[in-house]
C-alpha positions in Angstrom: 69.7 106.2 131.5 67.0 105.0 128.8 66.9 103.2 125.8 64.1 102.1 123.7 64.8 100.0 120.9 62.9 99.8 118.0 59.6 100.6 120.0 55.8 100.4 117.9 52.5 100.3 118.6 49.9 98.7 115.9 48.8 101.7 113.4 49.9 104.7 116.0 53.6 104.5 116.7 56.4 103.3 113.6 59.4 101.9 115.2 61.8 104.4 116.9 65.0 103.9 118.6 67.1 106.4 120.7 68.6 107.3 124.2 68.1 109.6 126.8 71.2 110.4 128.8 71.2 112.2 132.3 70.4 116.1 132.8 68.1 116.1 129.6 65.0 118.0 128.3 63.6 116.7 125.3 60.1 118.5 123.4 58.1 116.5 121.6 56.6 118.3 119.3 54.0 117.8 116.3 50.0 117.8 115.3 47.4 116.6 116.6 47.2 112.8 116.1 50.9 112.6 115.8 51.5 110.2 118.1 52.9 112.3 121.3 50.8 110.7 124.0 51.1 107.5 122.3 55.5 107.7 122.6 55.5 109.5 126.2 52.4 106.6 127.5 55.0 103.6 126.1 58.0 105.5 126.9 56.8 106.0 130.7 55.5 101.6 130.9 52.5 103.0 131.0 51.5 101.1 128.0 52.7 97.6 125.4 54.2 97.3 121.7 56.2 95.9 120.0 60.1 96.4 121.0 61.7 97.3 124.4 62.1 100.2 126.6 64.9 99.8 129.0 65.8 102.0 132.0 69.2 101.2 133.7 69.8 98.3 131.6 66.3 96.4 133.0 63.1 96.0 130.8 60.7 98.1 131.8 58.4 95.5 131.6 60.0 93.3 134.2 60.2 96.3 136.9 57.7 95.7 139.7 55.5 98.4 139.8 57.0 100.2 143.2 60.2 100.0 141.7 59.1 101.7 138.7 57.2 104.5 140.3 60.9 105.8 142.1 63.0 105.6 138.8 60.3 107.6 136.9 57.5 110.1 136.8 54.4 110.3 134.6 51.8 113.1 133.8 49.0 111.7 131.9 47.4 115.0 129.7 44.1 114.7 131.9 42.7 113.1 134.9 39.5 114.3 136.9 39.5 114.2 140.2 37.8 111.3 141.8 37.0 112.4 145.4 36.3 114.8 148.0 40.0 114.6 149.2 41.7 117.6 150.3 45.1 118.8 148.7 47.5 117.9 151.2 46.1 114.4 151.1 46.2 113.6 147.2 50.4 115.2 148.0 50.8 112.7 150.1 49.7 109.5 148.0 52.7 110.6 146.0 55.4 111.3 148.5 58.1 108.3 147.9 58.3 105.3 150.6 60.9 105.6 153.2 61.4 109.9 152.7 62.8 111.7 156.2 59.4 113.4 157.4 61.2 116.3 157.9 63.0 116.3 154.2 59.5 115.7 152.3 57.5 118.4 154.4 59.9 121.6 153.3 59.9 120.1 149.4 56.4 120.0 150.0 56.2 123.2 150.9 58.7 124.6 148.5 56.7 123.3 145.4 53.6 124.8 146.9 55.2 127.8 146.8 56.8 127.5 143.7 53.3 126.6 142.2 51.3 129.1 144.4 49.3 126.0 146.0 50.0 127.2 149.9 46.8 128.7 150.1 45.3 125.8 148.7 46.4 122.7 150.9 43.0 122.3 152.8 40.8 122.7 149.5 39.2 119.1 148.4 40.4 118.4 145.4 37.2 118.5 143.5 36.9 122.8 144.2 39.8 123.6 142.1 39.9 125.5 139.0 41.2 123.7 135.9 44.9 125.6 136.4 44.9 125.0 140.1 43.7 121.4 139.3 46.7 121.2 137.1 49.8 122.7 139.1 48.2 120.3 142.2 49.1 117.2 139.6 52.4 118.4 138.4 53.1 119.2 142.3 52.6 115.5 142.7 54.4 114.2 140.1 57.3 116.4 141.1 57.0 115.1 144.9 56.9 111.6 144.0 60.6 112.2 141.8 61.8 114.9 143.5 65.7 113.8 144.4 66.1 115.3 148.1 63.3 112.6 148.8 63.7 110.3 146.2 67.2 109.5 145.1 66.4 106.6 142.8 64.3 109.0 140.6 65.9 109.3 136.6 63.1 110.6 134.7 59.8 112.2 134.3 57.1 112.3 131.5 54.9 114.6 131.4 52.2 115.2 128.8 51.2 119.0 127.7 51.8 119.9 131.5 50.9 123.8 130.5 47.3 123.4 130.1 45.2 125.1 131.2 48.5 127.2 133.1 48.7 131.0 132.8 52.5 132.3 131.8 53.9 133.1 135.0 52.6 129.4 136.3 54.2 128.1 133.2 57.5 129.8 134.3 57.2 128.4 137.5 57.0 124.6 136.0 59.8 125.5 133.9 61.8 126.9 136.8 61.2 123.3 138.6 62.3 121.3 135.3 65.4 123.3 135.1 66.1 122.1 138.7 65.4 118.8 137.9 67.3 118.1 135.0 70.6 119.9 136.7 70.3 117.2 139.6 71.2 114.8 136.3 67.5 113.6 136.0 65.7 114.4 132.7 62.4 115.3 131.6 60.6 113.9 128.0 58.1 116.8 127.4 55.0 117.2 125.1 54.5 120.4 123.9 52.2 122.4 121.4 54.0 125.7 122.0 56.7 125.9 119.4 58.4 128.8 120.8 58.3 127.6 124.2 60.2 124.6 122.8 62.5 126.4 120.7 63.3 128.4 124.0 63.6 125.7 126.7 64.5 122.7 125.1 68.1 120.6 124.7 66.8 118.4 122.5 63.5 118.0 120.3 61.6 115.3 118.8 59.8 115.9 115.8 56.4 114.2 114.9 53.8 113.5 112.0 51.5 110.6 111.4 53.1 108.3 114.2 56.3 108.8 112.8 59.3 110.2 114.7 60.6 112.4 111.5 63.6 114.1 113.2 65.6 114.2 116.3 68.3 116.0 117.8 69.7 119.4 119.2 67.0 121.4 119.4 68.8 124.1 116.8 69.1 121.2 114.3 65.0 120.2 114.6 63.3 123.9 115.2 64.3 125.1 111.5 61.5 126.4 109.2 61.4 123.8 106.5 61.5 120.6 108.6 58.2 122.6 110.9 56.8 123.1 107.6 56.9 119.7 106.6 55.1 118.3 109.8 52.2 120.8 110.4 52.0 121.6 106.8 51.9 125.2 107.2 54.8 127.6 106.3 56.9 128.7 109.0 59.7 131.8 109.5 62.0 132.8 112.2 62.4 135.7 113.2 65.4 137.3 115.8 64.0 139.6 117.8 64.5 141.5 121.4 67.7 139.1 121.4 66.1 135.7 121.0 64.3 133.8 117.5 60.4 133.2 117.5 58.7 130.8 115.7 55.7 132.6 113.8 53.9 131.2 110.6 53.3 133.2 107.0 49.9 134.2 105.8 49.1 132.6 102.7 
């Protein structure tokens, strides 16, 4: 699906090399400054270095721009919105070229539901709250990707999409990722919410100082010394209530 090979940017991002194969959901995790946005913004073409990026065997710098927006999705961390525009309208910038009318108005309406935006269709833009703000963006994103509309769609990026989310809105965004990646598409996540990783994640990326410092099953990554090591700060896990928990040790 993708592969980036040997991919850097000058003083943020060291060279890194993997693949992401269909049906993934990948966390990438690690401090502030680690160089999160900096992978997911050249990871999405959003952005040049050094090394390649290549989605279905083509370099992602040599697909045309409307090309590149079906095969992937991208959440920035923050935008602010630019006009009086109502809702429904900033949906529809997003909706994919060529969807069936009929096909794109009930996904439309089933991610507004999902997202608890029905109620919010007519509302410009500009009069949302930061959370509403924030599920109308990821609403978007999912439109533009979503594969009853959009059957070219591979993967989406999305960059600390729970801000500014309450839990049960964060449950519905993970309810519509689950989705996602079981129609074979997959999702590169950043995260700050270690638990929430060490719950919902297939895979993790580890980061510290614009260094990729491990990859892999998210079992393998989400252990206490190699979390210690990143965030320098010590780290247990705990079972408890049937699941582990991430939680760190008072000095």
């Amino acid at each position: 699906m993708l592969e980036c090979r040997n991919i850097a940017v000058t003083e943020r991002l060291h060279a890194f090399s993997t693949r992401i194969a269909p049906g993934s959901r990948i966390h990438l995790i690690g401090p502030n400054g680690a160089g999160k946005s900096t992978l997911l913004t050249r990871l999405a073409g959003m952005s040049r270095g050094v090394g390649d990026v290549l989605l279905a065997g083509q370099k992602l710098d040599e697909i045309p721009g409307p090309r590149l927006a079906r095969l992937r999705g991208w959440l920035c961390q923050q935008l602010t919105p630019a006009s009086l525009m109502p809702v429904f309208q900033y949906l529809s910038l997003h909706q994919p070229r060529n969807a069936e009318p009929a096909v794109l108005a009930n996904v439309i309406a089933s991610l507004c539901e999902v997202l608890h935006l029905s109620d919010k269709l007519a509302r410009p833009v500009t009069h949302l709250s930061g959370g509403e703000w924030q599920r109308v963006r990821l609403a978007a994103v999912f439109v533009q990707v979503w594969p009853d509309v959009n059957p070219d769609s591979q993967l989406l990026f999305l960059d600390e999409p729970m801000n500014s989310l309450d839990v049960a809105q964060q449950q519905a965004v993970d309810q519509l990722i689950s989705e996602f990646c079981a129609a074979g598409r997959s999702v590169v996540i950043s995260d700050h919410d270690l638990n929430h990783t060490l719950h919902y994640a297939h895979q993790v990326w580890l980061m510290s100082a614009g260094c990729v410092i491990a990859t892999g099953e998210c079992s393998d990554v989400m252990v206490a010394e190699k979390l210690t090591a990143a965030y320098n700060v010590p780290f247990q896990i705990h079972a408890m209530a049937g699941r582990k928990w991430i939680m760190t040790v008072s000095h």
